[in-house]
C-alpha positions as CSV (number, residue, x, y, z in Angstrom):
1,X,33.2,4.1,24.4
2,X,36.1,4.1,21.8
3,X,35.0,4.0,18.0
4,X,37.3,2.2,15.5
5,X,37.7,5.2,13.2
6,X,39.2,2.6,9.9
7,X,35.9,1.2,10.1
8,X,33.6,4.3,10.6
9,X,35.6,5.6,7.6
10,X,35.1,2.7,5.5
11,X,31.3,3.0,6.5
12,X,31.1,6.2,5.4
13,X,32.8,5.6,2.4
14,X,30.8,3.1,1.2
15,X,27.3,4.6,2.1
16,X,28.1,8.1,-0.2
17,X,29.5,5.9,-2.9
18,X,26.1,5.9,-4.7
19,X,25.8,9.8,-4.2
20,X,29.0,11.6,-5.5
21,X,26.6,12.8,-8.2
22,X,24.7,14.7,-5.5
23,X,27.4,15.9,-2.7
24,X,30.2,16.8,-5.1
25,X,27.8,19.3,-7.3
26,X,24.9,21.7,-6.4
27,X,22.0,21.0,-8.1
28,X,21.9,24.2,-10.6
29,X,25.3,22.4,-11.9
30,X,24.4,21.3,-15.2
31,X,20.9,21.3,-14.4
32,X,18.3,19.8,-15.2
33,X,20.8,16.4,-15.5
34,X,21.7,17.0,-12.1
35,X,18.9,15.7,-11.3
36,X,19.2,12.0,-12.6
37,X,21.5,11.9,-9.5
38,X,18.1,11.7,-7.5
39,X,16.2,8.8,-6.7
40,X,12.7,10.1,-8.1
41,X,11.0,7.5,-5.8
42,X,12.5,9.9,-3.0
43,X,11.4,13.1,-4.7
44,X,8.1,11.8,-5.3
45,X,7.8,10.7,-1.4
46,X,8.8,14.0,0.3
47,X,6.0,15.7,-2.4
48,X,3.6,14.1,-0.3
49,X,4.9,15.3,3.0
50,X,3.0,17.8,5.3
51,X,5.7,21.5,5.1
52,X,6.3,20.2,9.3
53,X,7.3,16.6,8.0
54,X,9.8,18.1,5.7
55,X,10.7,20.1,8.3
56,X,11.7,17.1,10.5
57,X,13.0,15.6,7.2
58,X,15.3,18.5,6.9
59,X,16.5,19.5,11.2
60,X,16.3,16.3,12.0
61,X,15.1,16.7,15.2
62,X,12.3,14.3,14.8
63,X,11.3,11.2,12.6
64,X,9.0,12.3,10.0
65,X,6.1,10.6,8.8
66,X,5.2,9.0,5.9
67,X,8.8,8.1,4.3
68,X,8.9,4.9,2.4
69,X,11.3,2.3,3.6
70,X,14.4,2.5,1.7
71,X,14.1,6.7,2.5
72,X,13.1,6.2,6.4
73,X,16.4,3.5,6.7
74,X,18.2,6.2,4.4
75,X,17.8,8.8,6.9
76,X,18.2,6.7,10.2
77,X,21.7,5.4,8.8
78,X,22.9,9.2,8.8
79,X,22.4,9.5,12.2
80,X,24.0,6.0,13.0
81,X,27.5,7.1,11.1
82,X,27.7,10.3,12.8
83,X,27.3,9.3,16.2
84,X,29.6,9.9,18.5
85,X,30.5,9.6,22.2
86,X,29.7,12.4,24.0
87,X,32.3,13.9,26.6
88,X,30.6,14.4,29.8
89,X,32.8,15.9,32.8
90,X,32.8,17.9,35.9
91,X,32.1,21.3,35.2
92,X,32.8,24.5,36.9
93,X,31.0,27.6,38.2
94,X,32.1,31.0,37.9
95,X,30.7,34.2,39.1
96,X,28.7,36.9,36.9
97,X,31.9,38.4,36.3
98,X,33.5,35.9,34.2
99,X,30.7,35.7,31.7
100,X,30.1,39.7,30.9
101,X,29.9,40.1,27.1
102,X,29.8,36.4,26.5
103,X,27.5,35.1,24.5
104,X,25.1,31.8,25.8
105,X,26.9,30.0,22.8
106,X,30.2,31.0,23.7
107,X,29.6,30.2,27.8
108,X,28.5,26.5,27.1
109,X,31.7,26.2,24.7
110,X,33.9,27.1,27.0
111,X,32.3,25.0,30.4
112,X,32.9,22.2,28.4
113,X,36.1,22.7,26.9
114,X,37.5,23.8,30.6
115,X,36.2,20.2,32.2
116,X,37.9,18.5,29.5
117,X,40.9,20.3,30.0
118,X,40.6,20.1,33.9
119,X,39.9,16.3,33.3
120,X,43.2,15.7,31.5
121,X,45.7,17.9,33.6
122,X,44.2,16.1,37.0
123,X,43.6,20.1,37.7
124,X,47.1,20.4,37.9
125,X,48.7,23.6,36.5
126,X,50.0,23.4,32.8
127,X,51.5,25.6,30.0
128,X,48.9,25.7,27.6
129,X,49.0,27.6,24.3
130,X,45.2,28.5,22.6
131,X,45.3,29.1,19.0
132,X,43.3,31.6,16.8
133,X,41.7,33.0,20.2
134,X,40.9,36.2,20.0
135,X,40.6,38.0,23.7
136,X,41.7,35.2,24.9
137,X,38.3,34.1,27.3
138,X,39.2,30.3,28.0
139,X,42.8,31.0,28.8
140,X,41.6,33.9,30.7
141,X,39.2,31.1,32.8
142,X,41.7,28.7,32.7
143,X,44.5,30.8,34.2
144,X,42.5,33.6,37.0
145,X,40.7,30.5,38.0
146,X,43.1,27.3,37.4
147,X,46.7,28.4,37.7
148,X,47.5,27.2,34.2
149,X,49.9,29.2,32.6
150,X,48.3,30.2,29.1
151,X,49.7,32.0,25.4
152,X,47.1,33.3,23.5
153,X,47.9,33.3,19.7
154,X,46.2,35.2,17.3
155,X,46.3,37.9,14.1
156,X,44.3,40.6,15.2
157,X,46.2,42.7,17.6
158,X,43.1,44.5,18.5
159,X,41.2,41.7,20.2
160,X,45.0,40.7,22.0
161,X,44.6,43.7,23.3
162,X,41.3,43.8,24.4
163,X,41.8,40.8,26.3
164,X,44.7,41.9,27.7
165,X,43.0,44.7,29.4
166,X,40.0,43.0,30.6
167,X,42.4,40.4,32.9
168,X,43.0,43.5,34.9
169,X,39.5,44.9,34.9
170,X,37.5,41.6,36.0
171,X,38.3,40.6,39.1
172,X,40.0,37.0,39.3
173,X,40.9,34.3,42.1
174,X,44.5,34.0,41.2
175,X,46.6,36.4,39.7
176,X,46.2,35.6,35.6
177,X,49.5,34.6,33.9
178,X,48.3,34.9,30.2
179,X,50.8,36.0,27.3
180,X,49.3,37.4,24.2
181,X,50.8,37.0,21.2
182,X,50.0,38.6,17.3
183,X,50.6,35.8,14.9
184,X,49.4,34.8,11.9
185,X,48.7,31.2,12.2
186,X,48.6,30.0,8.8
187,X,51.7,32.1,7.4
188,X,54.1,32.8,11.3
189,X,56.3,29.9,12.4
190,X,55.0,28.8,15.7
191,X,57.4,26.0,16.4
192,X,59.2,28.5,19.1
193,X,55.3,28.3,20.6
194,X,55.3,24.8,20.7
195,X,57.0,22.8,23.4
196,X,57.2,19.5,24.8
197,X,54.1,18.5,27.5
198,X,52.3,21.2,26.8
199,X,48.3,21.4,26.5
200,X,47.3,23.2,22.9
201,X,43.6,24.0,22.0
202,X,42.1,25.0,18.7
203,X,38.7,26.1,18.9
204,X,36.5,26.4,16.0
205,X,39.8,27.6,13.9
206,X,38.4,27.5,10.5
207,X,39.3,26.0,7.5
208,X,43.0,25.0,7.3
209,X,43.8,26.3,10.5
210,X,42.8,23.9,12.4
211,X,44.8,21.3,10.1
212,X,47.8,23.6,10.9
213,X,47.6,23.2,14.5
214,X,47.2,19.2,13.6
215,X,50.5,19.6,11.3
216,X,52.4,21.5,14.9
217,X,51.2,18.7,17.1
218,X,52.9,16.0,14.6
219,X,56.0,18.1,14.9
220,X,56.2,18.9,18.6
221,X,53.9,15.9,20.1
222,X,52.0,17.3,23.3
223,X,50.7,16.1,26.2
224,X,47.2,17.0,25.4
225,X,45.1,18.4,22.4
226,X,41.8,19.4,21.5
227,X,41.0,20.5,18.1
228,X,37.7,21.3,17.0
229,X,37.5,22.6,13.4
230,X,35.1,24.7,11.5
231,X,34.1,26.6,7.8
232,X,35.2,24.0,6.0
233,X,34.9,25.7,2.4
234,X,37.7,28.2,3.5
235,X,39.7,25.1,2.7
236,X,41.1,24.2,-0.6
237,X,40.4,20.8,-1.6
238,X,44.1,19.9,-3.0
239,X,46.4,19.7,0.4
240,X,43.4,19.5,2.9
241,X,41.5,16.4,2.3
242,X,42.0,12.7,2.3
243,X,45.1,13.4,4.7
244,X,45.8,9.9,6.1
245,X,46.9,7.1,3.8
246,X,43.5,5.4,4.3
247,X,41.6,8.1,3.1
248,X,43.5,8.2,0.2
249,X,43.4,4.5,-0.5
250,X,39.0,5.0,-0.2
251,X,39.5,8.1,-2.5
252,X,36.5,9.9,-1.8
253,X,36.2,13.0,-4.5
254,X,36.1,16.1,-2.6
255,X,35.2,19.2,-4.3
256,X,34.8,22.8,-3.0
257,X,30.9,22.4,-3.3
258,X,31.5,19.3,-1.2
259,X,33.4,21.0,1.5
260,X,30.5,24.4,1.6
261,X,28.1,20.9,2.0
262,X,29.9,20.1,4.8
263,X,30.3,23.4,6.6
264,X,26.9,23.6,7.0
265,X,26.1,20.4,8.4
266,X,24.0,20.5,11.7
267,X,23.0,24.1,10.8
268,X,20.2,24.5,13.7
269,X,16.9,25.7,12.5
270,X,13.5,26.6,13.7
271,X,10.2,26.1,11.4
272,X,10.5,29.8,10.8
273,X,14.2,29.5,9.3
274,X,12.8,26.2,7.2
275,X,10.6,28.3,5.5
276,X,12.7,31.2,5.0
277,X,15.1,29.0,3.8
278,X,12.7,27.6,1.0
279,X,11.4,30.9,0.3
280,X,14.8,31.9,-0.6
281,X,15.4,28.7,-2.5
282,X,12.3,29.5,-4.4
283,X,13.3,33.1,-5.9
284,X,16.8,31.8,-6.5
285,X,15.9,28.4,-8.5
286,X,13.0,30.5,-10.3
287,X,15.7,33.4,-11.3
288,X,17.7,30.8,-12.4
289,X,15.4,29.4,-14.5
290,X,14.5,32.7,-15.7
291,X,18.0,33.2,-16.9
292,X,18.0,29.8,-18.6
293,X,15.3,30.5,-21.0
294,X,17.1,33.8,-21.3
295,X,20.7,31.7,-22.7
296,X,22.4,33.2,-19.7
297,X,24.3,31.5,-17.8
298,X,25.4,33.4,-14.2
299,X,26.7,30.4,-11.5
300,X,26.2,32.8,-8.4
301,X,23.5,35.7,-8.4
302,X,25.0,36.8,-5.0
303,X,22.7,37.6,-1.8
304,X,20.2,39.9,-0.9
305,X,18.8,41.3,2.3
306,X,16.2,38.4,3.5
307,X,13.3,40.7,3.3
308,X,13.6,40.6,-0.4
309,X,12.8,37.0,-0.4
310,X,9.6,37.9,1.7
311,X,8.6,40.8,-0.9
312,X,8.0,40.2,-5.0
313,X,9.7,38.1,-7.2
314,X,9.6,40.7,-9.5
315,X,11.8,43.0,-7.3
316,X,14.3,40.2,-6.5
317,X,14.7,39.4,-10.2
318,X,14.8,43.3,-11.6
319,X,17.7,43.5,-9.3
320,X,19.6,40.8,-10.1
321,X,18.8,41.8,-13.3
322,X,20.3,45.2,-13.0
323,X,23.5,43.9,-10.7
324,X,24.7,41.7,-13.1
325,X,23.9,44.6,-16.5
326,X,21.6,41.8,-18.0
327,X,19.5,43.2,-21.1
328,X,16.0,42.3,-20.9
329,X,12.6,43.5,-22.1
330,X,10.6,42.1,-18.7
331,X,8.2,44.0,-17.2
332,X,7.0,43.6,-13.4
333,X,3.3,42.0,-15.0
334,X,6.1,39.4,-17.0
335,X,8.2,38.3,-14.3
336,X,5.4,37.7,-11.7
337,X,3.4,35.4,-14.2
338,X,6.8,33.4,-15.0
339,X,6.9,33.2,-10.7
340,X,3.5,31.8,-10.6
341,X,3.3,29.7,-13.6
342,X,3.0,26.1,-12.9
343,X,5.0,24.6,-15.1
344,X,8.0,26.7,-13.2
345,X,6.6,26.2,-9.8
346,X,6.6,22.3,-10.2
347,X,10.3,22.9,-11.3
348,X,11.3,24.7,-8.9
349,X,9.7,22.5,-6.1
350,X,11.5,19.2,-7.5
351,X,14.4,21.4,-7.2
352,X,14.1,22.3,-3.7
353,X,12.9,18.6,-2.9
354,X,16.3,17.6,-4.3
355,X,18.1,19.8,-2.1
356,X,16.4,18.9,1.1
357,X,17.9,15.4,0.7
358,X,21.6,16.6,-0.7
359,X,21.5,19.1,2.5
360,X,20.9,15.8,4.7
361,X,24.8,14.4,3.1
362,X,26.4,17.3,5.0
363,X,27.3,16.1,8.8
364,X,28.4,12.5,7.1
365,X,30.7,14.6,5.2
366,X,31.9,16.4,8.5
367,X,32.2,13.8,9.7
368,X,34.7,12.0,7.4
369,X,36.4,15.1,7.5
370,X,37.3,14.8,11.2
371,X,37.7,11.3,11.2
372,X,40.6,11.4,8.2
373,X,42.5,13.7,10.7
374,X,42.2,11.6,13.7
375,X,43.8,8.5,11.1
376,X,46.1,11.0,10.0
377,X,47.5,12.0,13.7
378,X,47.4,8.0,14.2
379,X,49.7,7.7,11.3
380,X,52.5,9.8,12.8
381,X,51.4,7.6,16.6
382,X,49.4,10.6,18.0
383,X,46.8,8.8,19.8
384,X,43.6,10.6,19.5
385,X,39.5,9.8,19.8
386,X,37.0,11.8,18.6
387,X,34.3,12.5,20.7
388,X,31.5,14.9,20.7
389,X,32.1,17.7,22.8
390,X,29.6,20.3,22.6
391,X,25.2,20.2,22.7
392,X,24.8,20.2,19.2
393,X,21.3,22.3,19.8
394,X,23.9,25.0,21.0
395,X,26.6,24.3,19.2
396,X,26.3,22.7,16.1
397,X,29.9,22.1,15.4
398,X,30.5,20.0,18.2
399,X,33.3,17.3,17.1
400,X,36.4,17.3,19.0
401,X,39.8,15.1,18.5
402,X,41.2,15.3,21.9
403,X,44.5,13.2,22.4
């Protein structure tokens, strides 16, 4: 099933229009008027919900309870704009061999990647070049066990070689013909790389690599492509956003925060990481509020090990305290009473209430992300889809354009 991307894009457009105020800023931006970008209806809702309902709220892995109407159709729409087909092919086997030192993450990636690839070719042998890819494991499966004849591209010579030396350690059905090659993607020229009917791959390249792949395949069109991007905030907003003329004309205003929203979109999570996570938001928003009252004003406090966040505030804050040479008179007595005090703990709790419904805007914003590129081949007369590719419970970042 074929989506028209125009429309999707015009969809999604119009559905964050009403919440630039939330997705382009974090909420300690100017805060406390940050807030005012907030529905309080919505706040006031999810302060009524049991820690597992905002938990569902939050992983969406299942409806939660107990959300007013507007909230509840709120939350449903998200999953209707970021629905995609999902690619379902033949897979392959491969013996014990094939998978030693690859992670379960990494395995399921590359199944599915290879029964696309397989799909398109016919399983007939193909030059195929594989971009940003380290030891080189799909081109590896793709040659000992396909006959395609591979180029692995990629910066760190030490990983080239590595994968060079395990095609003749691990035993393979037909004799590999894979060529490894030290580039630097972003900075190299690649167009000698790039010829005519070949197959190119790009998996999880980050930031403005993967648009750099998107910019070769406009110069040299290939047979086949699959590009599936990642770490969005390694991108700079000027140059890699609103790519195709139609984004442009719907204008949406990306920011860096934006794009870090985005990256973490689909972010898989367990009730244990939920409430790490809002332990962590609950020392950070209270330090911050701590340095508020103080006059100072420090945007990023920088991270700690998590079993800080699990200790006292008082030791999280003396640190910060002392990392960033601010002159205070606090003791440990001081700082734990301004934790506890409930004026600051009703604060803080809006604040993290906020967040649990910007955090919800970031697959939609993936998602326009991907779709802009697939427009923006389109406008050049690639023709591309974009389909979902991977489990998303495995792989979160599981949105492919494959032309």
């Amino acid at each position: 099933m074929r989506i028209d991307k125009k429309q999707r894009l015009n969809q999604i457009r119009q559905f964050l229009a009403p919440y630039e105020g939330i997705f382009t800023r974090e909420i300690l931006d100017f805060y406390p008027e940050s807030l005012s970008s907030y529905p309080k209806a919505w706040i006031e809702a999810l302060q009524q919900l049991s820690p597992t309902d905002l938990f569902h709220f939050d992983s969406r892995k299942f409806q939660p309870q107990n959300l007013p109407n507007d909230l509840l159709e709120w939350w449903q729409k998200l999953s209707e704009l970021t629905t995609f087909p999902e690619i379902k092919r033949k897979e392959f086997t491969y013996d014990d061999w094939t998978w030693s030192k690859v992670t379960a993450k990494k395995k399921h990636e590359l199944t599915k990647m290879i029964s696309v690839v397989q799909t398109l070719t016919d399983e007939a042998p193909t030059q195929i070049i594989d971009l940003c890819a380290g030891m080189g494991h799909m081109s590896r499966l793709l040659s000992g066990h396909h006959q395609h004849q591979c180029t692995v591209v990629d910066f760190d010579q030490e990983l080239l070689q590595k994968g060079s030396e395990r095609l003749k350690k691990h035993p393979l059905p037909y004799p590999p013909n894979v060529q490894f090659i030290k580039k630097d993607v972003l900075k190299d020229d690649l167009n000698e790389l790039f010829r005519p009917h070949q197959f190119s791959l790009a998996l999880h390249n980050c930031g403005g690599l993967s648009i750099k792949h998107l910019e070769l395949i406009k110069k040299h069109p290939q047979h086949h492509f699959i590009n599936v991007g990642c770490c969005y905030y390694k991108m700079s907003v000027q140059g890699h956003t609103n790519l195709s003329s139609y984004a442009q004309e719907l204008n949406l205003p990306w920011t860096s925060i934006a794009l870090y929203l985005s990256t973490r979109a689909h972010y898989q999570q367990d009730i244990n990481d939920f409430e790490t996570k809002i332990q962590v938001k609950k020392f950070r928003y209270t330090f911050h509020l701590l340095l508020q009252k103080m006059g100072v004003n420090i945007k990023a406090v920088g991270e700690v090990p998590v079993r800080l966040y699990r200790g006292f505030f008082s030791d999280y804050a003396l640190l910060k305290l002392s990392e960033h040479r601010v002159p205070h008179h606090y003791s440990v007595t001081d700082l734990e009473d301004f934790f506890i005090d409930q004026q600051i703990q009703n604060k803080v709790w809006e604040m993290i209430l906020a967040n649990l419904i910007r955090w919800q805007l970031g697959r939609v914003l993936e998602t326009y992300l991907i779709l802009d590129r697939a427009l923006w081949l389109e406008e050049s007369g690639i023709e591309c889809e974009v389909a979902q590719i991977f489990n998303e419970q495995i792989s979160p970042r599981n949105l492919a354009i494959i032309g």
